[in-house]
TIVOLUM-205665 format. One record per residue (C-alpha): residue in one letter; residue number from 1; x, y, z. Coordinates in steps of 0.001 Angstrom, whole numbers, always signed. Each point is the difference from the previous one (the first is absolute). Example, Ala and Ser with C-alpha at 12.3 -4.5 7.8 and 13.67 -1.06 7.14 Angstrom:
! residues 2
<A, 1, <+12300, -4500, +7800>>,
<S, 2, <+1370, +3440, -660>>,
This chain:
! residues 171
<X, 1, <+175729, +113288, +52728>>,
<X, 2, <-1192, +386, -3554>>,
<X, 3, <+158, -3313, -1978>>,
<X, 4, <-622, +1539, -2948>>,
<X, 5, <+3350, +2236, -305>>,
<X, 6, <+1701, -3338, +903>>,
<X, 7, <-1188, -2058, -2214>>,
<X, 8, <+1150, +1471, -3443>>,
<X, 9, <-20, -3287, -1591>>,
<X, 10, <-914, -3478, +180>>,
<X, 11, <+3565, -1540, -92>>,
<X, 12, <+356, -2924, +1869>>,
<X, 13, <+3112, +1682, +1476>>,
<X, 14, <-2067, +2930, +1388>>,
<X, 15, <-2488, -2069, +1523>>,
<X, 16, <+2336, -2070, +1197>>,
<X, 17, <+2026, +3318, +2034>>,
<X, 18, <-3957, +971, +1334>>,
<X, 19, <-1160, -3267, +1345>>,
<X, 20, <+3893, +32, +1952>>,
<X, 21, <-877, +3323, +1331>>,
<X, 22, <-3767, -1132, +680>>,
<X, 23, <+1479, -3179, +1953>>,
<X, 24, <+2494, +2546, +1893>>,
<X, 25, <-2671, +3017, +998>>,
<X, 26, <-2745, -2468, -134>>,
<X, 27, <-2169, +3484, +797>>,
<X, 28, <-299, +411, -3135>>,
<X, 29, <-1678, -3069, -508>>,
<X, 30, <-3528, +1719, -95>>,
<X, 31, <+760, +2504, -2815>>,
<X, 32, <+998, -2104, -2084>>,
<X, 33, <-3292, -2280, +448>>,
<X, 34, <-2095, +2686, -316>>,
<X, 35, <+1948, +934, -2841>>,
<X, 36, <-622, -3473, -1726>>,
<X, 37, <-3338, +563, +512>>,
<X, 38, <-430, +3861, -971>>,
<X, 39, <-857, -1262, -4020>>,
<X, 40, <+2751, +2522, -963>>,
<X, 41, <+1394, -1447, -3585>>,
<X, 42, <+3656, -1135, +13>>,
<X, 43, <+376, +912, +3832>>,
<X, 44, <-2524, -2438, +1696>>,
<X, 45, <+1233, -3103, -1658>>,
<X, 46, <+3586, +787, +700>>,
<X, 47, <-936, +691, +3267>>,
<X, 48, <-2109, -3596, +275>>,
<X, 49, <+3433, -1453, -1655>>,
<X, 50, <+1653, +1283, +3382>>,
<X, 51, <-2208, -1650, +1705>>,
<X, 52, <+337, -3458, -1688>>,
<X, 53, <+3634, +320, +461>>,
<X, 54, <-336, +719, +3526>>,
<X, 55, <-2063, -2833, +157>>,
<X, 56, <+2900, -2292, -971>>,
<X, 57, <+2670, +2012, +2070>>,
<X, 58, <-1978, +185, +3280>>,
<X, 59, <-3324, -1484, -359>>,
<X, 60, <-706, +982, +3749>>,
<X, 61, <-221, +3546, -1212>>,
<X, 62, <-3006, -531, -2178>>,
<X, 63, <-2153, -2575, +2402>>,
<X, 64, <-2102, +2348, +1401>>,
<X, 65, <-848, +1563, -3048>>,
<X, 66, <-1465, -3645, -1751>>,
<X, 67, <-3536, +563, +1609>>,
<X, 68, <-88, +3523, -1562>>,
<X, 69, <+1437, -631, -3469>>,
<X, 70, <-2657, -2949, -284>>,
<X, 71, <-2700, +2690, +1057>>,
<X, 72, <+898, +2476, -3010>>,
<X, 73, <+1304, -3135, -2802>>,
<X, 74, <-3274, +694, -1511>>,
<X, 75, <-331, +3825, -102>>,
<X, 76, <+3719, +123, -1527>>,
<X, 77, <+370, +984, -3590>>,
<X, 78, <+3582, -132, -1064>>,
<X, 79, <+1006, -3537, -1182>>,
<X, 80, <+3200, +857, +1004>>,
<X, 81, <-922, +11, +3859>>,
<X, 82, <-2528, -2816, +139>>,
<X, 83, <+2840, -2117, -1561>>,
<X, 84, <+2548, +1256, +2831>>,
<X, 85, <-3060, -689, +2685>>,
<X, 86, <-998, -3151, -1421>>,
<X, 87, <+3291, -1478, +22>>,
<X, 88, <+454, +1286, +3736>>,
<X, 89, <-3295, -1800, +780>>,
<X, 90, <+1078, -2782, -1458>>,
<X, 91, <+3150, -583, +2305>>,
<X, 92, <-2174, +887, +3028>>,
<X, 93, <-1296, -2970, +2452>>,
<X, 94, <-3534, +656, -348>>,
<X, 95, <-1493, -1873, +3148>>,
<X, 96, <+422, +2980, +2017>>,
<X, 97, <-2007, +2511, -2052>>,
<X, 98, <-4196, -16, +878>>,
<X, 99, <-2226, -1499, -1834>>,
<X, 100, <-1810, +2919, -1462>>,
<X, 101, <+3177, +1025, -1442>>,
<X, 102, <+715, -3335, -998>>,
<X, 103, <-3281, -455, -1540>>,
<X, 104, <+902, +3820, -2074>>,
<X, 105, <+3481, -1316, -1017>>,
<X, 106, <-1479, -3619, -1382>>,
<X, 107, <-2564, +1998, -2210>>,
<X, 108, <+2362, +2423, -1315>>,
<X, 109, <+2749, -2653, -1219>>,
<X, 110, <-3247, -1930, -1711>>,
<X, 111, <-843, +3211, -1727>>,
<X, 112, <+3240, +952, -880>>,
<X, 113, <+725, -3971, -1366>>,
<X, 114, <-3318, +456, -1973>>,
<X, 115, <+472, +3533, -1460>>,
<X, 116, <+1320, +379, -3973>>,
<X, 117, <+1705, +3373, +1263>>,
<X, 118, <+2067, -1161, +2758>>,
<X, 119, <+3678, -532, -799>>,
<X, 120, <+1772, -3522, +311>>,
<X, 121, <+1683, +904, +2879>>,
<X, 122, <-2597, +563, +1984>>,
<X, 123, <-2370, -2983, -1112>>,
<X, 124, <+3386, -1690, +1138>>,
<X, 125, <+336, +1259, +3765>>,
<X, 126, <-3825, -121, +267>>,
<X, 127, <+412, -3715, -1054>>,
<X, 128, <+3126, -18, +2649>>,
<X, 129, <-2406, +1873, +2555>>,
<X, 130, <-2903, -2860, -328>>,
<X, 131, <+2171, -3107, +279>>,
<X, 132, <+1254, +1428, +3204>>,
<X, 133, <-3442, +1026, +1550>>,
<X, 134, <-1242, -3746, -1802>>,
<X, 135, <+2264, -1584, +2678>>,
<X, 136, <-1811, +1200, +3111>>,
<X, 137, <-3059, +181, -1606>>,
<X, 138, <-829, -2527, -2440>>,
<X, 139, <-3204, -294, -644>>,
<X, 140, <+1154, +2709, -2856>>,
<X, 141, <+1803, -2437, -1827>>,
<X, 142, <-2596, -1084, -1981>>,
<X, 143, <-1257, +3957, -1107>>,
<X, 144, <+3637, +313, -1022>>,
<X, 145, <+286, -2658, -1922>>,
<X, 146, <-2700, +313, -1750>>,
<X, 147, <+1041, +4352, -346>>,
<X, 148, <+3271, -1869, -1606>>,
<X, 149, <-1182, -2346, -2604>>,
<X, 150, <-2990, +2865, -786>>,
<X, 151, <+3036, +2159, -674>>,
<X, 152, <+2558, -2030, -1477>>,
<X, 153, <-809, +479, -3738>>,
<X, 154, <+282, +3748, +316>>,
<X, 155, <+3063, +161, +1708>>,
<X, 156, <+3542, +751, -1248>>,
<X, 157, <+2049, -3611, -1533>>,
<X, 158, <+2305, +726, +3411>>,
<X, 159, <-2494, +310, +2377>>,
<X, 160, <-2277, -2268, -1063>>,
<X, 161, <+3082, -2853, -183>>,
<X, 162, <+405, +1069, +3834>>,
<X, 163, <-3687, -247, +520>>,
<X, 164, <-59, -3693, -1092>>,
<X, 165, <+2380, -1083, +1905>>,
<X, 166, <-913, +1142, +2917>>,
<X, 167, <-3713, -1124, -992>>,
<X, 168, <+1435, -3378, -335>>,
<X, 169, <+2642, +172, +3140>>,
<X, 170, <-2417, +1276, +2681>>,
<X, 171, <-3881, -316, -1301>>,
C-alpha cells in the first residue's frame, strides 16, 4: 500500500484512522516503517507518528522493531521522527537490547542532550532514555549528571526546572 496517498495530512484524526488499520492488517506494519524512515518531508514523520501511536495502542507490534530503530536513531534526519523514535525508546525495557546497541543508544541521547540544534523534546526523551538505561547500568550516573549540570544554563526555563529536580531527586 502507498502511505503516501494516505496520508494527506497530519491530523491527529487521520493518523489516528491509519494506526487502527495498521493494528488491524498489522502487514502493513513494514511500509509504514520504512516509510518513517524513507526522509520523505511531511510523509516520514507522519508515518513515525503512526508508529508512536501504535506504540501506545499495541506496544507488542513495535518490539521487534526497538533493536532496529536504535541502529538508524543516528543516521535519521527529520526531527519529527527521532522525536516519535525517541519517545518509543523511551517506553521500551531496555535490559533486553545488546550491549553494542546499548552502548550506540547511550551515546546518541548524550549527543543529542549536548547539541544547541536539537529540539526540547528530544533532549527530553533522551534525558527519559538515560534514567532508564542509568537503572541497570549505573555506573553512568555520574557522566549524566555531570552532562546535566554542564547543560543546565543553556537549556529552556521548563526544562531546565525539570532538570533540577530530577538532579536533586535522583543524583
Amino acid at each position: 500500500m502507498d502511505f503516501t496517498e494516505v496520508l494527506t495530512d497530519s491530523s491527529k484524526d487521520l493518523i489516528i484512522k491509519v494506526t487502527q488499520f495498521v493494528i488491524e492488517n498489522p502487514i502493513y506494519l513494514p511500509d509504514v516503517y520504512a516509510l518513517s524512515l524513507a526522509e520523505i518531508p511531511k510523509f516520514s514523520p507522519r508515518a513515525a507518528r503512526i508508529i508512536e501511536y501504535l506504540d501506545v495502542a499495541s506496544p507488542i507490534l513495535l518490539e521487534s522493531y526497538v533493536p532496529d530503530i536504535i541502529q538508524k536513531l543516528s543516521q535519521i534526519k527529520s526531527e519529527g521522527v527521532r522525536r516519535c523514535f525517541c519517545k518509543i525508546i523511551s517506553s521500551y525495557n531496555l535490559h533486553r537490547i545488546d550491549e553494542d546497541k546499548l552502548g550506540r543508544l547511550v551515546d546518541i541521547c548524550f549527543r543529542y542532550i549536548c547539541s544547541a540544534k536539537e529540539p526540547i523534546s528530544i533532549k527530553y526523551y533522551s534525558m527519559a532514555i538515560l534514567e532508564n538505561v542509568i537503572e541497570f547500568e549505573p555506573d553512568l550516573k555520574g557522566e549524566y549528571k555531570l552532562t546535566l549540570e554542564t547543560q543546565l544554563p543553556f537549556l529552556p526555563k521548563g526544562l531546565a526546572a525539570r532538570t533540577l529536580k530530577r538532579l536533586k531527586e535522583k543524583y
